[in-house]
N, C-alpha and C positions, 0 to 999 in steps of 0.2 A: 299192443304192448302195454301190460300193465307196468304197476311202481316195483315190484319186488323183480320185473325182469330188467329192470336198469343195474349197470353196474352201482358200488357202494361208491356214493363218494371220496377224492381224495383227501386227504386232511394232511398236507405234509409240514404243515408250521404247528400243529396240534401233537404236543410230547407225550401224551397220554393215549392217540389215536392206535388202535392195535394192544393197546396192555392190558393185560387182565388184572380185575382186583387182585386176585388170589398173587398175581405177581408183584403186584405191588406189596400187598403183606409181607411176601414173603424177601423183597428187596427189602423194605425197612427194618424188619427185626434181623436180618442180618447185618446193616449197615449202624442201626443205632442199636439193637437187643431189645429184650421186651421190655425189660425194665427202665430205658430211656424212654421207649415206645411208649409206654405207661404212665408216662410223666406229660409227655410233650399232647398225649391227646387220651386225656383222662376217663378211660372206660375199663369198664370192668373186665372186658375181651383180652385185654393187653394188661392185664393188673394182677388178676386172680386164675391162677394155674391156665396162662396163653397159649395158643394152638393154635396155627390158621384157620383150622377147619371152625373153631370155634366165633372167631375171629371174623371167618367170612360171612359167617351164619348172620350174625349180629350186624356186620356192616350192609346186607344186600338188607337188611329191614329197616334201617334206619339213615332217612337221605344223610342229615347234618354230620355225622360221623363219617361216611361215607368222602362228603364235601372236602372234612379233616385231613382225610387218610392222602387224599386225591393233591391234598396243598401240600403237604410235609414230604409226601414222594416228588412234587417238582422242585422243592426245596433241594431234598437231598441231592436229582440229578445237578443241578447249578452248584452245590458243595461238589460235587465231584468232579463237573468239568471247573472248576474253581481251582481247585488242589490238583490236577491233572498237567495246569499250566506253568 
């Protein structure tokens, strides 16, 4: 039995386990817009004519933005079960 014939880990206290970037993009520019998005984590992706595709391109090459994107989506989920209450 090698390592790739184990099942995946479960990760069930981990909010991000299962989400794809791309979903997270595109949860945050619906949730805050691009131009809050452009504010709150200052990249040119989300500033100058925004796209996810464009967006994604730029976040899979760079970890620190990436890190951004990854903190401002748990952020929002806690505003939403926040306001939800």
């Amino acid at each position: 039995m090698t390592t790739s014939d184990l099942p995946a880990p479960q990760q069930p206290r981990n909010p991000l386990h299962g989400i794809t970037l791309e979903a997270m993009v595109v949860a945050l520019s619906d949730y805050f817009g691009w131009q809050e998005l452009g504010q709150r984590i200052p990249v040119r992706c989300f500033q100058s004519d925004p796209s996810v595709a464009s967006s994604l391109k730029f976040l899979r090459k760079t970890p620190w933005a990436r890190e951004k994107v990854e903190g401002l989506y748990l952020f929002m989920l806690r505003e939403q079960r926040r306001s939800a209450r």
